[in-house]
N, C-alpha and C positions, 0 to 999 in steps of 0.2 A: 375612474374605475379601471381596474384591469383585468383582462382578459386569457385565460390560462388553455391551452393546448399540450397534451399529455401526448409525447410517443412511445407507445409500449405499453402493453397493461399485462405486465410479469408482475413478480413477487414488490419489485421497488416504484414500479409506476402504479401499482393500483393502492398501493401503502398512502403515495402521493394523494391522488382522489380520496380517500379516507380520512386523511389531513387536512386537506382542505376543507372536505366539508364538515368534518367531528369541530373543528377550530375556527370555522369561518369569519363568524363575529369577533374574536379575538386578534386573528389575521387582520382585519380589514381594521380593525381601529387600532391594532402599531401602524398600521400602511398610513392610514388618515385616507382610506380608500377604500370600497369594495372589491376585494378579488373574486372573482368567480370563474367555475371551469367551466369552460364549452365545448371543449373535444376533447374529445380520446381514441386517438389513433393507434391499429391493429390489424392485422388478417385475420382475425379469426372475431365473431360473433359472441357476445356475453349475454343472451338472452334470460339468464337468470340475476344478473347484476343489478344490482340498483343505479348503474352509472351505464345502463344498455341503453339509453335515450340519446348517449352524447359517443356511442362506440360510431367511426367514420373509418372507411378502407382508402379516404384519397387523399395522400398529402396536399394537393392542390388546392383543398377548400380549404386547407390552414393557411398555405401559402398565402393563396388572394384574398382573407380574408381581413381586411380592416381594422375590425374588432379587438381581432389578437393580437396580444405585445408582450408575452412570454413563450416560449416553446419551450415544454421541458422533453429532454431526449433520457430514457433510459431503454432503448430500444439496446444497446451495447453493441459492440464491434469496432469497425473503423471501414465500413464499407457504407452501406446504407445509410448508417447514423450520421458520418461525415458529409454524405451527399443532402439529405433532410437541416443538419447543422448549418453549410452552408448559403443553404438557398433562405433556411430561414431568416439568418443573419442578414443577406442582402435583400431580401425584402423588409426589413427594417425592426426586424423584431429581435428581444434578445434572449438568449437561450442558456438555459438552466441545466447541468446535464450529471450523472453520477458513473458519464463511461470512463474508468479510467486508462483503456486500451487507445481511446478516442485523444484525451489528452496528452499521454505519455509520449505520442506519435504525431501530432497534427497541434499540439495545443499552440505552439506560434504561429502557426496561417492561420490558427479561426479568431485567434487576439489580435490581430491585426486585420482579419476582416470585420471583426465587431468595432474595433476602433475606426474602422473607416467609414463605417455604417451609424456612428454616434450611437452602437448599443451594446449592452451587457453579454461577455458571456463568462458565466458566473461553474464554479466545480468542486466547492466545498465538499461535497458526497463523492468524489473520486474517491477522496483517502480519508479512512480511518472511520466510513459509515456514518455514526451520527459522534465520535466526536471533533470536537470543533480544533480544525488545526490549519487551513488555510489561511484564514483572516487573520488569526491573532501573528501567524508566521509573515504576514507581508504587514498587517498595522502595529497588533500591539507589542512586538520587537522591533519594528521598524528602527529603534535606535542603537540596536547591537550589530555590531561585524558576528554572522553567525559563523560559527567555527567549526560545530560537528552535529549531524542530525542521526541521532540512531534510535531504530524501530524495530518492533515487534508487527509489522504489518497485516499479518494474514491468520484470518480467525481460526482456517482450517488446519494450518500447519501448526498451528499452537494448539487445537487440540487435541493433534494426533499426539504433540510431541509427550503433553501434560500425562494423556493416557498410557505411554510406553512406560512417563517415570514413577505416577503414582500409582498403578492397577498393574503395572509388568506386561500387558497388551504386546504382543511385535508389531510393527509396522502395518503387517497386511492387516490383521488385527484391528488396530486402531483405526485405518482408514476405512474400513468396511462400518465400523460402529458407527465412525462421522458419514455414512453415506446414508445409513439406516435412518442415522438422528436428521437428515437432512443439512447437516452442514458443508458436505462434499456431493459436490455432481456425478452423474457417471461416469465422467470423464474428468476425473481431477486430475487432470498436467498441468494447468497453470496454476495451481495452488500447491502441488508437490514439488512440482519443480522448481519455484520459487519468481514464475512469470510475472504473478500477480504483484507481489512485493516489490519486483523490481519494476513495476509499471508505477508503482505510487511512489519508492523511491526516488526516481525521474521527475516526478510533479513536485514534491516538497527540495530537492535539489535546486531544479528548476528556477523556482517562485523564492529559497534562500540564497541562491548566487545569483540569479541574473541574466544564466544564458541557458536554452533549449537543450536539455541534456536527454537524448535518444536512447531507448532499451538496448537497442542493439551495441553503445558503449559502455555500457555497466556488466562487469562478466556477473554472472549468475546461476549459482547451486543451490539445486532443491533438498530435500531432509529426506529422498529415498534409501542414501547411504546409512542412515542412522539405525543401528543396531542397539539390543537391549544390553550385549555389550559395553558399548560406550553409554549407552545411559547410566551401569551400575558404575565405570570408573569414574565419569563426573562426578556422581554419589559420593564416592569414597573421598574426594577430595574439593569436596563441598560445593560444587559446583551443578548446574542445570543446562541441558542444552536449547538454546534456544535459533531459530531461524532467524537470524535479523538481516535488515537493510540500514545499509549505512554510508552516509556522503561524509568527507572529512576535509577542510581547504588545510593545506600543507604553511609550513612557513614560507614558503615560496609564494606562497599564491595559487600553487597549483591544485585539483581537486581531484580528490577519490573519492570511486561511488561503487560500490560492489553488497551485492548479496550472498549470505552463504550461513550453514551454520556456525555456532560461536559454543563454546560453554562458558559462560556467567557466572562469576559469583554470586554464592545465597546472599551475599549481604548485598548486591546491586538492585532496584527495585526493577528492573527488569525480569530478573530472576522470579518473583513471587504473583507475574503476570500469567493466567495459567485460561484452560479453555478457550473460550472463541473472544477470548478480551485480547483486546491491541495497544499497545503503550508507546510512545512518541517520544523519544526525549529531545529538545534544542539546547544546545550549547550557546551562547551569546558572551560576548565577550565585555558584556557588564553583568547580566542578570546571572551566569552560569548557569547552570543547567535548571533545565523546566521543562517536567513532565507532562504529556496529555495522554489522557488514561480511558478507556470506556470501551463499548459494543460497537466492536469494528465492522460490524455488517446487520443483516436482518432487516427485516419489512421496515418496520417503523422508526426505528435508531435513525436508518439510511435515510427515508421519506422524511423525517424532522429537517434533515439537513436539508436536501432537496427546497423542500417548503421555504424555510429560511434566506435560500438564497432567490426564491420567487418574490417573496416581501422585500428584499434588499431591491432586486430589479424594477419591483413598480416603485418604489421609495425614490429612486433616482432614476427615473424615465426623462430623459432629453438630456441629462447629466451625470451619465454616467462614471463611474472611478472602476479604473481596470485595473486587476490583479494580475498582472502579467510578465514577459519577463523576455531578454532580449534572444536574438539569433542563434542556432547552436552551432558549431563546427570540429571540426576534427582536434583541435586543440583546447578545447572545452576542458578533456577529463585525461586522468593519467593512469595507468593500470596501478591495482592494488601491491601489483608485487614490490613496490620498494617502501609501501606499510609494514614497520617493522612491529611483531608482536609476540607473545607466544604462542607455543603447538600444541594440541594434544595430536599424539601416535599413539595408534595401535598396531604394532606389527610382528610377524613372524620371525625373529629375532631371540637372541642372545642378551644378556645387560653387557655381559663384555663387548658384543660388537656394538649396542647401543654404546656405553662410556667412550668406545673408540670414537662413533662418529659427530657423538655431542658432545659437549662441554658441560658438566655439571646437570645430569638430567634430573627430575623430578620423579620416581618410581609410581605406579599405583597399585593397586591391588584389588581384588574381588574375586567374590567367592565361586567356586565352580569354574574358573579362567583352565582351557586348557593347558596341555604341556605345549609348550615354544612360544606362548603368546605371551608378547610385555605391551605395556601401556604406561606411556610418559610423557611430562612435560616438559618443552624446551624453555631454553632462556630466552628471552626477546631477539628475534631474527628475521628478515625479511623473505622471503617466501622462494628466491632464487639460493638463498644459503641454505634454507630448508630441504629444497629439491635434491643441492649437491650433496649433502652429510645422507640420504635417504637411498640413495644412488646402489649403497652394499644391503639395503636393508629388504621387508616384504613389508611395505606400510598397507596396510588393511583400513583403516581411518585417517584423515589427517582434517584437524577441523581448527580453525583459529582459537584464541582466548582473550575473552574482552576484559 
């Protein structure tokens, strides 16, 4: 039998309790076990829940209890959740968790405290909600030299972005509607600004190369700047913007990892990824490229996975197989700026003094565009040639082209 401890009973931990107990008999006979929950840890009282018998305010009675041999942490942060992670960890239990601020930032000391502890700590629900992209990324490519990971990570920035280009919404616009629908917080900065992306980028980098890749090395731009502007010139030249996160290993060996927006080709299936859905792609240098597709967030999408990785931990209790991945350091990653690609600019500009300071530009056009504003495309260039040629210009946008 295994024994289940819940921290947090927000939108993703009580999705959990819900899972387990709607699936229980089904859970327990993949396990060839009984799973059952015993706690569920919180400050605050559910006296109308049906799971108000197992609500507990002291981490301690998980701690010293026996019993328990999973902790699942979705309490989120990197403060408390870390401190509860690791105590649980060294009292010998392994722990299940969907923070991905928690991993992105600490995931090499609690894999190495799990591994010293002979137990699991499992994070499938960091990235991509309920679908499945941990596991198959460390087993079932295990045979490819992965070569480039690029995502659509974040449900909310994708459906702001969706509603600017199908509905003509602006920005404030669309974000007020995703607060309304509940898919943004009061506080969306780290889904505007593109934190969130770049915390799960860090985890699937991570667990594809090898070494502990830190938010704070990954530069990262959110889709504040995104104007219905630049959504009509994508338009016009069949293109979509989309916010992605993206690790790339170089021929060298070296590796970029940055977030930002891009505009996409309609023919990319990135492109036709729209609302609060999240798309994966891995690059492998046998399989090429292999998409995962699905409901990047939400109660139960997220709680599936959560669940999953609970079965996986009682399945191999006292033997466990870590998903984990080596030390980070300062020469880990290398800045994007000598990815060479193309631009889109929008700027306060002339075409003649564009033709001066480009080479062969790509003109766009759209309807209603003031007088002095041009919007084009560059030729494939690295980001410090981009800066110099822009140096005479007023770039108003400047957004990469994947």
């Amino acid at each position: 039998m295994a024994k289940v401890a819940i921290l947090g009973f927000g939108t993703v931990g009580s999705g959990v309790a819900e899972v387990l107990q709607a699936n229980g008999p089904h859970i327990s006979e993949k396990v060839h076990a009984p799973v059952e929950l015993k706690y569920i840890l919180d400050v605050r009282d559910f006296p109308d829940s049906p799971f108000a018998d197992k609500i507990i305010h002291d981490f301690g009675m998980i701690e010293a209890d026996p019993e328990v041999d999973i902790v699942v942490e979705t309490i989120g942060g990197a403060k408390i959740a870390r401190e509860f992670t690791e105590r649980a960890l060294r009292a010998g239990k392994s722990v299940v968790t969907s923070n991905k601020e928690l991993v992105a930032e600490h995931g090499f000391q609690l894999m190495e405290l799990a591994r010293a502890n002979e137990v699991s700590y499992l994070y499938e629900a960091s990235v991509g909600g309920g679908i499945p992209i941990i596991r198959p990324l460390k087993q079932c490519l295990a045979a490819n030299e992965i070569e480039a990971i690029c995502g659509i990570l974040n449900g909310t920035t994708n459906y702001i972005l969706t509603r600017m280009i199908r509905s003509g919404l602006s920005f404030q616009e669309a974000l007020k509607e995703a607060q309304a629908n509940g898919y943004a917080e009061a506080d969306p900065t780290a889904d505007i600004e593109g934190h969130d992306a770049c915390r799960k980028i860090c985890i699937l980098a991570s667990l594809a190369f090898g070494r502990h890749i830190y938010p704070s090395q990954v530069p990262t731009e959110g889709i504040t700047g995104v104007t219905l502007a630049d959504v009509a010139y994508a338009d016009s030249c069949g293109r979509k913007i989309k916010l992605l996160g993206r690790a790339i290993r170089q021929k060298d060996g070296s590796l970029i990892t940055f977030v930002a927006p891009h505009l996409v080709d309609g023919e990319d299936p990135l492109a036709g990824v729209e609302d609060v859905f999240n798309a994966i792609t891995v690059k492998g240098n046998a399989t090429g490229d292999v998409m995962f597709y699905g409901r990047g967030a939400g109660k139960l999408p997220t709680a599936s996975a959560v669940v999953a990785d609970v079965m996986e931990a009682a399945r191999t209790k006292g033997r466990p197989k870590y998903l984990d991945w080596g030390p980070g350091g300062e020469d880990v990653t290398v800045p994007p700026d000598r990815l060479k690609s193309a631009w889109y600019v929008r700027a306060e500009a002339s075409a003649e003094a564009i033709r001066t300071a480009f080479a062969a530009p790509s003109f766009l056009a759209r309807a209603g565009a003031p007088a002095g504003e041009t919007a084009f495309l560059t030729q494939p260039m690295t980001r410090e040639r981009l800066e110099q040629a822009l140096r005479s210009l007023k770039p108003k946008s400047v957004f990469r082209v994947l």
